[in-house]
C-alpha positions in Angstrom: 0.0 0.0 0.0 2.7 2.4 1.1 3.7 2.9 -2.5 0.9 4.3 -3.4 0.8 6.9 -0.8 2.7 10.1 -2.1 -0.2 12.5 -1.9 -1.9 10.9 0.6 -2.6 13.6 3.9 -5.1 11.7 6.4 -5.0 7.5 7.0 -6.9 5.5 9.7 -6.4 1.9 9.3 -8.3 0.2 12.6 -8.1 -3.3 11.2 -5.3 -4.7 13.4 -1.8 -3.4 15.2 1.2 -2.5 12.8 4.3 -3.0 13.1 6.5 0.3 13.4 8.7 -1.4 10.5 5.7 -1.3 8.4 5.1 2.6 9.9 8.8 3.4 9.0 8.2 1.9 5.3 4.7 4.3 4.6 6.5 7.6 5.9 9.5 6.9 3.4 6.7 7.1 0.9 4.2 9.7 2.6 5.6 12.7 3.5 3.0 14.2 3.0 0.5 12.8 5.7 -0.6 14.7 8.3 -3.1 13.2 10.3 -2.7 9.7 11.3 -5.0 7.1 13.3 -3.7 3.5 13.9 -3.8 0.1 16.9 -0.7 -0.7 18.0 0.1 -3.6 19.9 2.8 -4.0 23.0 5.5 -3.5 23.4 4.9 0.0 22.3 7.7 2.1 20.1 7.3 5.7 19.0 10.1 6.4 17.7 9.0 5.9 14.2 6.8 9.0 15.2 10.1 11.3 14.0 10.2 10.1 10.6 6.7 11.7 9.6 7.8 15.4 9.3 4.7 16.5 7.8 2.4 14.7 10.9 -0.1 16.9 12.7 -2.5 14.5 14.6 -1.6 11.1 15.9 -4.6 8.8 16.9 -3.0 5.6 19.0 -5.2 2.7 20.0 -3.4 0.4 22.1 -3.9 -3.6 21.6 -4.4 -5.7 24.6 -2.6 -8.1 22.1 0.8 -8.8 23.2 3.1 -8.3 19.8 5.5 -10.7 19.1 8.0 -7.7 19.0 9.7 -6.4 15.6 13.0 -7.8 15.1 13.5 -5.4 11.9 12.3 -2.3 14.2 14.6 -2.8 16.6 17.7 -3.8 15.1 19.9 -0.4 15.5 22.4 -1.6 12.4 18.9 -1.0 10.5 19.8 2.4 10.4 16.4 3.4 11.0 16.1 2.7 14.4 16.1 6.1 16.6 17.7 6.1 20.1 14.6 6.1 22.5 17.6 8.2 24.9 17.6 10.7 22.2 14.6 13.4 22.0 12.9 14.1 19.1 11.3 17.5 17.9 7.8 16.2 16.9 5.5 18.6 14.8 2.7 17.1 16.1 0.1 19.3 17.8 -2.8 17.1 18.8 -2.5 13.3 19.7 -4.8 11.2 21.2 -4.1 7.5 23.1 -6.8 4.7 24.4 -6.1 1.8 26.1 -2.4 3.2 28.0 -1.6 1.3 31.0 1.0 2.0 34.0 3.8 0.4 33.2 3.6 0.9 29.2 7.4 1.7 28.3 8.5 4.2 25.8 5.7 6.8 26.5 8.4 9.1 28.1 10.2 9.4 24.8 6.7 10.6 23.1 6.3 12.7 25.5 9.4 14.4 25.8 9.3 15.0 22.4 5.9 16.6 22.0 7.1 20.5 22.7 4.3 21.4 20.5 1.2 19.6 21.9 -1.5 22.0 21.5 -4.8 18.9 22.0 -4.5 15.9 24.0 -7.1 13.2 24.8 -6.5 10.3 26.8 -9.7 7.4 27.1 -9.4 4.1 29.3 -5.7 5.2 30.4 -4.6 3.7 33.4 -1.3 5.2 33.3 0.7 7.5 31.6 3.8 5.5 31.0 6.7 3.7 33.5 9.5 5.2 35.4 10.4 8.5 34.7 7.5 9.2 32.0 5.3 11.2 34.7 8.2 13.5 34.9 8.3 14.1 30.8 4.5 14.3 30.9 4.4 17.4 33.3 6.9 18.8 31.0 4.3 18.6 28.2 1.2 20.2 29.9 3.1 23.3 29.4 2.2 25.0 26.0 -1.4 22.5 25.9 -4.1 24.5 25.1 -7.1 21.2 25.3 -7.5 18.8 27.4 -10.0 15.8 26.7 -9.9 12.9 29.8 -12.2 9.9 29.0 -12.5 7.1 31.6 -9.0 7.9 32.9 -10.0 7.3 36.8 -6.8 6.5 38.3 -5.1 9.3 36.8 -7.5 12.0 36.5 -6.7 13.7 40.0 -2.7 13.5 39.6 -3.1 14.9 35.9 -5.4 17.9 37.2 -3.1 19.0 39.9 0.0 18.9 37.6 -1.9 20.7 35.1 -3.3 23.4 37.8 0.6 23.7 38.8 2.6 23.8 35.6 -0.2 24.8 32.7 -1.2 28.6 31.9 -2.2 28.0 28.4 -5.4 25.5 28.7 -8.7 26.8 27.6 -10.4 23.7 26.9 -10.9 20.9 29.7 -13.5 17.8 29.1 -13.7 15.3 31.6 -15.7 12.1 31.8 -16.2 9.2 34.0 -13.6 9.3 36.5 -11.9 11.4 39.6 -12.7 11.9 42.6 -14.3 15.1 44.2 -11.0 16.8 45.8 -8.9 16.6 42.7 -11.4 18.6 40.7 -12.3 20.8 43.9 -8.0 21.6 44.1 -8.6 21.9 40.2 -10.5 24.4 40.2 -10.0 26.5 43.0 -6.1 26.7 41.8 -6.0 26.4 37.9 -3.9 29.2 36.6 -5.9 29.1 33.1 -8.0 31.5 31.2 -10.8 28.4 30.6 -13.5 29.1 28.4 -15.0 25.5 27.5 -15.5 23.0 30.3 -17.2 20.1 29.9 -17.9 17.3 32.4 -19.9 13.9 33.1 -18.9 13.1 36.5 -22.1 11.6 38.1 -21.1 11.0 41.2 -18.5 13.1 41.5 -19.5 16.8 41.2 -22.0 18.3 43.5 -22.6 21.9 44.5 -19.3 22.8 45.6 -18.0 22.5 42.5 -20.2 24.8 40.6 -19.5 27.6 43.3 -15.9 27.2 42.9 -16.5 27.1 39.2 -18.7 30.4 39.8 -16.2 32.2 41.5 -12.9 31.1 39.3 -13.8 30.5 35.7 -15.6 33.6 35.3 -14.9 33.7 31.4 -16.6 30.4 30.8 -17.9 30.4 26.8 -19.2 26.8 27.2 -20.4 24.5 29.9 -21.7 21.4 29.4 -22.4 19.1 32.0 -23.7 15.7 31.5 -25.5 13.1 34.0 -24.7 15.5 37.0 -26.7 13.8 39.8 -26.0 15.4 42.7 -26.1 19.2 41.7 -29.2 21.1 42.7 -30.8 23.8 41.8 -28.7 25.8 44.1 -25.3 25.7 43.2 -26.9 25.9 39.5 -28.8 29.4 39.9 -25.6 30.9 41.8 -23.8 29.5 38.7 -25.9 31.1 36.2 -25.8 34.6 38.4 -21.6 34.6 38.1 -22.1 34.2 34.4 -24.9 36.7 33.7 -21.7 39.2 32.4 -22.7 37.8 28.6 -19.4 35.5 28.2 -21.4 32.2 28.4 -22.3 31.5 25.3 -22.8 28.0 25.3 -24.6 25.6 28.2 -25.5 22.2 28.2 -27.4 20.3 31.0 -27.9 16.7 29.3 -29.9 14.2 31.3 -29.5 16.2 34.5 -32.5 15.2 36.9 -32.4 18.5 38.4 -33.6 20.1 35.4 -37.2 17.9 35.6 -36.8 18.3 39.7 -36.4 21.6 40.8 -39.6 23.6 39.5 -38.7 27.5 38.5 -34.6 26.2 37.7 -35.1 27.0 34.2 -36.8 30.2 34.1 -34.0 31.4 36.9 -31.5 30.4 34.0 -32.5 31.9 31.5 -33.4 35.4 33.2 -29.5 35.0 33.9 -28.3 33.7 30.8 -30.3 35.9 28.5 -27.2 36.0 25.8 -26.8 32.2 25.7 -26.7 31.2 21.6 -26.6 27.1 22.1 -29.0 25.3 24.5 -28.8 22.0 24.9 -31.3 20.3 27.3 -31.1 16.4 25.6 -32.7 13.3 27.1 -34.6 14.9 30.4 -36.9 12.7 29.8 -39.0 13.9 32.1 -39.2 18.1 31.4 -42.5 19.6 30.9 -43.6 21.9 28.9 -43.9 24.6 31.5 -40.5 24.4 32.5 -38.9 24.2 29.1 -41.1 27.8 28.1 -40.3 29.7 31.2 -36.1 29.5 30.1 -37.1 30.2 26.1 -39.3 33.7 26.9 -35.5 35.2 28.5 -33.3 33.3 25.6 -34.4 35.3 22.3 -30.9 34.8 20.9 -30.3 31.0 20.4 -29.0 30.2 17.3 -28.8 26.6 18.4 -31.6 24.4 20.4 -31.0 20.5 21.1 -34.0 18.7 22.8 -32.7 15.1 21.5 -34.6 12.7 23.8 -37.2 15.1 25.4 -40.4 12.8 25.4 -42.4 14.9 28.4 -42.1 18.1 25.6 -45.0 18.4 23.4 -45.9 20.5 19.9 -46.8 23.8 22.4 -42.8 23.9 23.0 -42.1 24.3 19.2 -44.9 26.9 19.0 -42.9 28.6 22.1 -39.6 28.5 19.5 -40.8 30.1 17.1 -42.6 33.0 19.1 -39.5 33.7 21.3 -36.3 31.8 19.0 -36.9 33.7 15.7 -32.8 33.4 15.2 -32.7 29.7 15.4 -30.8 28.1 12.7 -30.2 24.6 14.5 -33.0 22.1 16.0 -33.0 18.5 17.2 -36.0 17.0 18.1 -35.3 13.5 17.7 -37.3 11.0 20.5 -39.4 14.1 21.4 -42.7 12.1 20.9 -44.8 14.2 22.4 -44.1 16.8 19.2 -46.5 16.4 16.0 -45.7 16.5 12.4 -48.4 19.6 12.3 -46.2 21.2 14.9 -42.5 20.5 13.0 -44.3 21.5 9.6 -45.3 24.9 11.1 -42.1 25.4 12.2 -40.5 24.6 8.8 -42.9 27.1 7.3 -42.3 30.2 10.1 -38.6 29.9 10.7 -36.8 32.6 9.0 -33.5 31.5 9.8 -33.9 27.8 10.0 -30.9 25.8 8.4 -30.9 22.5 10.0 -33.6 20.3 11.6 -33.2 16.8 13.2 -36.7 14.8 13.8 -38.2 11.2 13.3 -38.2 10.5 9.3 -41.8 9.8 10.2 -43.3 13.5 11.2 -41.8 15.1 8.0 -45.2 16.2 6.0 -44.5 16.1 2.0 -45.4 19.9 2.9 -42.5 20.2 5.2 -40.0 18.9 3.2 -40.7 20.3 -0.4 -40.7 23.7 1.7 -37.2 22.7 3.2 -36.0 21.9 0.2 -36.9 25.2 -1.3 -35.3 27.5 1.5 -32.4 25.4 1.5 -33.4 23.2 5.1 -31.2 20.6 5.9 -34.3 18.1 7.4 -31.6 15.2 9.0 -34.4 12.4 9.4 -33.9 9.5 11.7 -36.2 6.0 11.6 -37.6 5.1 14.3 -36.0 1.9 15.5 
C-alpha cells in the first residue's frame, strides 16, 4: 500500500496493530500525511513517530494483544532505528491514546518530544507510561491548550493537579467518567488558566461545591456542558448562572441532569441570567414539561442553536414557544421528542426565517414540510424510528 501513498494527507487503518517497521516503510513514501489514526500492539515504540515530518494529529489505540516484537524495528544496524535516549522535535500538535496502562514503556520518549502539543485526549488510560514518564508528561502540559480525559480514573486527580501547577495555556478541559471530588475541587480552586469550555460527566463526583468554585474562578466560561450530573441542585446551578450573567457564556449544556425535571422554576431562573446564551442544549430529560422548558425560552431570544434530543415529556406547544421567542434559530433536534407532531415540525419549517438545519423522526416530515425545506435550502436530517 505504502507505495501508493505520495499524496496521501489523512490515514486511519483500525483493522489490526502495525508494526513500526511497516510505519517506517509508509513515511518513506508519505511525506506528506498529516493526520494519522492506527492500533498498536505491546511493546509499544514511538520512535518511528520522528520520521513523519509533515504529521499533525496522531490517533493511538493500544492492543491488549501482546506483539511478538519487531526484530527489523529494533535492530539499531537497520539504520532506521532512533535512540529512545535521544529526544525528538515532533510537529505534532494534537494526539490522542486509548487503552495506555501503568507500566507501558516508551511513553516518556513521546512525550518528551511533543514541545508542540496544543490537543491531548486520553480514554481508558490507566497510566501515563513507567519510570520517569510522569516526569516528561508534566513537562508537556506546558504549551497545551485542550484537554479531553475519557474514563481515565486513576489518573485524572494526579493529571489535574499537575496541570493546575505547571499549565497557563489551557482553555479547553473535558472530563468524563472518573476522579474523585477533591482533585477537581483543588482543580478548580487553583487552575492558573484563562478556561473558556469545560465540559464534564462526572455523576457521582461533582455536587454543589464544585459549581461555586466554578462560579467564582472560571468567570470567562464560553461553554459549559455538563452531563448526567446527579448530585447538583438547583442551588449551586442558579448561583452558577448569576456569576455568568456578564454575557461571556455562550454556550450551556445540562444533558440528562435530573435536576432540570426536579427543581420547578430552575429554568426560568436560567435563563433570566443567561439571556445571551446562543446554544442550549437540554437532551434526554426525559422527564421536562412543557412549562418548564417555556419559562427558560421567553429570556433566551438569541439562540441560534436548540438540542432537545430525547425530550419525550415536551410536546408540539414547546415548538410553538420557539418560534414565538427563538426567531434566530438556525439549528433544531428534536429527535425522540414524541410528544411533538408532524403539524407542529411543519409549522415550524414554514415560520422559521433563519432555519438551516432540523433533526426529527423520518416519520413526522409532512411532503409539505419537506418540499418547503428543500426550497429555503433546510437541511431536514431524518432518523427512523427503531
Amino acid at each position: 500500500m505504502s507505495t501508493s501513498c505520495s499524496k496521501l494527507k489523512h490515514l486511519r487503518f483500525l483493522a489490526g496493530p502495525i508494526y513500526p517497521s511497516s510505519l517506517l516503510s509508509l513515511s518513506t513514501t508519505s511525506a506528506l500525511l498529516t493526520s494519522l489514526t492506527i492500533v498498536l500492539s505491546r511493546p509499544l515504540f514511538f520512535n518511528w513517530v520522528a520520521y513523519f515530518s509533515s504529521l499533525k494529529e496522531l490517533s493511538i489505540y493500544v492492543s491488549d494483544f501482546d506483539g511478538a516484537g519487531d526484530e527489523f524495528y529494533s535492530n539499531s544496524q537497520s539504520g532506521l532505528y532512533l535512540n529512545q535516549e535521544t529526544d525528538a522535535e515532533l510537529g505534532l500538535e494534537s494526539l490522542y491514546l486509548s487503552g495506555i496502562k501503568r507500566d507501558d514503556s516508551g511513553l516518556g520518549w513521546l512525550w518528551r518530544s511533543c514541545k508542540k502539543l496544543k490537543k491531548l485526549q486520553l480514554k481508558n488510560c490507566e497510566g501515563i507510561g513507567d519510570g520517569g514518564s510522569f516526569l516528561s508528561f508534566i513537562r508537556c502540559l506546558n504549551v497545551l491548550q485542550e484537554l479531553e480525559l475519557r474514563t481515565c480514573r486513576s489518573i485524572v486527580d494526579g493529571v489535574l493537579i499537575r496541570l493546575a501547577e505547571n499549565c497557563e495555556s489551557l482553555n479547553s478541559l473535558l472530563v468524563y467518567d472518573g476522579g474523585s471530588r477533591e482533585g477537581f475541587l483543588h482543580f478548580i480552586n487553583n487552575c492558573r488558566c484563562n478556561l473558556q469550555k469545560l465540559d464534564l460527566r462526572l455523576p457521582l463526583d461533582l455536587n454543589n461545591d464544585h459549581l461555586l468554585a466554578i462560579a467564582v474562578n472560571f468567570r470567562g466560561l464560553s461553554t459549559l456542558r455538563l452531563r448526567s450530573c446527579c448530585l447538583v441542585t438547583g442551588e449551586g446551578l442558579k448561583a452558577l448562572g448569576i456569576a455568568m450573567s456578564s454575557g461571556l457564556l455562550k454556550e450551556l449544556a445540562l444533558i440528562n441532569c435530573d435536576v432540570v425535571e426536579r427543581e420547578s422554576g430552575l429554568l426560568a431562573t436560567l435563563g433570566q441570567h443567561l439571556k445571551q446564551l446562543s446554544k442550549l442544549d437540554l437532551s434526554h430529560n426525559e422527564s421536562l414539561l412543557d412549562k418548564e422548558f417555556i419559562s427558560m425560552l421567553v429570556s433566551c431570544n438569541n439562540l441560534v442553536d436548540l438540542r432537545l434530543r430525547g425530550c419525550k415529556g415536551l410536546t408540539s406547544l414547546a415548538i410553538l414557544s420557539m418560534f414565538k421567542s427563538c426567531k434566530r434559530l438556525e439549528n433544531v433536534d428534536i429527535i425522540h421528542c414524541c410528544g411533538i407532531e408532524a403539524e407542529a415540525i411543519e409549522f415550524f419549517v414554514l415560520n422559521s426565517p433563519r432555519l438551516r438545519r432540523m433533526q426529527v423522526e423520518e416519520s413526522k416530515v409532512s411532503d409539505v414540510a419537506r418540499t418547503w425545506a428543500s426550497h429555503k435550502l433546510i437541511e431536514v436530517v431524518a432518523s427512523f424510528m427503531n
